[in-house]
C-alpha positions as CSV (number, residue, x, y, z in Angstrom):
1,X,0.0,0.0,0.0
2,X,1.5,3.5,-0.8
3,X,1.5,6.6,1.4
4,X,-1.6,8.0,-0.7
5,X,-3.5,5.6,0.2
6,X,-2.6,5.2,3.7
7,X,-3.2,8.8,4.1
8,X,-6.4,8.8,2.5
9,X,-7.4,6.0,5.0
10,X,-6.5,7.9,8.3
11,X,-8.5,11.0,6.8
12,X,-11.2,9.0,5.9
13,X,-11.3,7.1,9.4
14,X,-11.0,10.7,10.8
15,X,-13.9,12.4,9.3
16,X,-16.2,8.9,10.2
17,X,-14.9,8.8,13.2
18,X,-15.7,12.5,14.2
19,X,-18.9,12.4,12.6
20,X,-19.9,9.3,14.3
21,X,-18.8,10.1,17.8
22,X,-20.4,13.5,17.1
23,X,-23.4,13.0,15.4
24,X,-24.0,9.2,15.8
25,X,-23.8,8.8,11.8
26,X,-21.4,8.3,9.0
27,X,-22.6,11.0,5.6
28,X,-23.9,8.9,2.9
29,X,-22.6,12.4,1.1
30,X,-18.7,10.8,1.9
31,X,-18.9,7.0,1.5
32,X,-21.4,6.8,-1.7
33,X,-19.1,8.8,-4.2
34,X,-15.9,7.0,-2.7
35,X,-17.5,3.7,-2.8
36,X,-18.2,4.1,-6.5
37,X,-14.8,5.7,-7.2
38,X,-13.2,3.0,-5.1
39,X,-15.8,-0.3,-7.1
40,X,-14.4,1.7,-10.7
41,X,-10.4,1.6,-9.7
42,X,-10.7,-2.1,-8.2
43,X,-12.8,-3.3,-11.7
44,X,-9.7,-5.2,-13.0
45,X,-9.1,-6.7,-9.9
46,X,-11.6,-8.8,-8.7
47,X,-10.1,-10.5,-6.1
48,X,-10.9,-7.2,-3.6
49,X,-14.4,-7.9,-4.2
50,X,-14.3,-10.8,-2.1
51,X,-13.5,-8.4,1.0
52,X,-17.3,-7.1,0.5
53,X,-18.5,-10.4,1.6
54,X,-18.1,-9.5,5.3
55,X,-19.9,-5.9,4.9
56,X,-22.9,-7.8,3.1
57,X,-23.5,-10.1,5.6
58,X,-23.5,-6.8,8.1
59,X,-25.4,-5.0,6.2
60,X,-27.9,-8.0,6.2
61,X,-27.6,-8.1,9.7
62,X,-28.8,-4.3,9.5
63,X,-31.6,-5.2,7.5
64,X,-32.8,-7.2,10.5
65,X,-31.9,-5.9,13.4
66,X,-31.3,-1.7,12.6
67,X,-29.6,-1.4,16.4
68,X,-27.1,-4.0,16.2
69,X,-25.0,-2.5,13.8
70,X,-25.4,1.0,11.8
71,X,-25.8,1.1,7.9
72,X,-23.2,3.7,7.8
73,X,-20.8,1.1,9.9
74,X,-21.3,-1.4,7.1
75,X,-20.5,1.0,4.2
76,X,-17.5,2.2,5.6
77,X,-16.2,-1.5,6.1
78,X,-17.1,-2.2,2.4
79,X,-15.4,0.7,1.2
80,X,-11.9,-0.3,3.7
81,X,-12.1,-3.5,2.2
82,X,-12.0,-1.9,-1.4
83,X,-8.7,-0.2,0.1
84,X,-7.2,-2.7,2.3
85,X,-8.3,-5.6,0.3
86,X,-7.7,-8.7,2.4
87,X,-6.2,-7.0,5.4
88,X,-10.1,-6.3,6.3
89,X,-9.5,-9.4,8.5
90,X,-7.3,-7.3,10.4
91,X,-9.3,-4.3,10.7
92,X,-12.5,-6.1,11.7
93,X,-10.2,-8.3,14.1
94,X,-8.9,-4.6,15.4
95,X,-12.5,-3.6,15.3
96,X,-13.2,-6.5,17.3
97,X,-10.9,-6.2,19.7
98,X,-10.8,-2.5,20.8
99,X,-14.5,-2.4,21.3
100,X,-14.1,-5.2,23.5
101,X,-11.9,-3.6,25.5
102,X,-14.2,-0.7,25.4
103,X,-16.8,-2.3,26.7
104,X,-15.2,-4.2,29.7
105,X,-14.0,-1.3,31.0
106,X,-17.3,0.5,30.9
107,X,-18.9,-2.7,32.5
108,X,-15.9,-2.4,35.3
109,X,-16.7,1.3,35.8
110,X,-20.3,0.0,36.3
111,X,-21.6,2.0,33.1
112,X,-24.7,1.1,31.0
113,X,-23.5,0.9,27.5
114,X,-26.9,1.3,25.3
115,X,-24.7,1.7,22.2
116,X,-21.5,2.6,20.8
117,X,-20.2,4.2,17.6
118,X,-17.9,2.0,16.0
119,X,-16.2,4.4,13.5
120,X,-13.5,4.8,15.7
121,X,-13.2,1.5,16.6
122,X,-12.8,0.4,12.7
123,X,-10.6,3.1,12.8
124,X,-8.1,1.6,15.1
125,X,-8.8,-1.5,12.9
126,X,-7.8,0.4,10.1
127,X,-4.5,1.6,12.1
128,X,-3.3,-1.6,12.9
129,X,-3.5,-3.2,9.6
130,X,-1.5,-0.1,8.2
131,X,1.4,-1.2,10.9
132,X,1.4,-4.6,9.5
C-alpha cells in the first residue's frame, strides 16, 4: 500500500470517526461517491471484491436488526475492504478487539453501554493493519 493511500485511509477514518462520535452517523454524502470511485479503480481486480462479503453479511444483519450495527458502519467497512483488500480481516479483528476492550472497562466502571459508535473502533482496525 503506498502513502496516498494510507493517508487517504486515516483522513477517511477521521472524518467517520468524528462524525460518528459526534453526530451518531457516518454522511452517505462521503462514503457513496468513494464507494463508486473506489468499485471503478478495483474493476480489474476482482479478487478485492471478495472483501465485500463480510460488509454484506453486516449490512444483512442491518436489515434485520437496525440497532445492532449501523448502515453507515457497514458501508464504511465495504469501502476499507475496497482499500485494504484482504487485510479487512485485520481491521474487523482490530474492530473486534478495541470495542471489546471498550466495553469491559465501561462494565468495570459500572456503566450502562446502550450503544456505541464504531467508526472509531474500525478506525483503530484500520491503524493496525497499516502497521502490518
Amino acid at each position: 500500500m503506498n502513502f496516498f493511500m494510507a493517508g487517504f485511509l486515516v483522513m477517511f477514518c477521521s472524518i467517520c470517526s468524528y462524525t460518528d462520535l459526534k453526530f451518531r452517523t457516518i454522511p452517505n454524502k462521503l462514503t457513496y461517491p468513494l464507494l463508486v470511485i473506489m468499485l471503478i479503480v478495483r474493476m480489474q481486480e476482482p479478487g478485492y471484491y471478495l472483501t465485500l462479503i463480510v460488509p454484506m453479511l453486516l449490512f444483512i444483519l442491518y436489515l434485520f436488526n437496525p440497532q445492532v450495527i449501523g448502515a453507515g458502519d457497514t458501508k464504511m467497512l465495504a469501502l476499507l475492504g475496497l482499500c485494504v483488500g484482504e487485510k479487512i480481516l485485520l481491521v474487523i479483528f482490530g474492530m473486534c478487539l478495541s470495542s471489546i476492550i471498550f466495553l469491559i472497562i465501561n462494565k468495570c466502571k459500572s456503566k450502562q453501554v446502550q450503544s456505541i459508535p464504531l467508526a472509531p473502533f474500525i478506525s483503530l482496525g484500520v491503524l493496525l493493519a497499516l502497521m502490518t
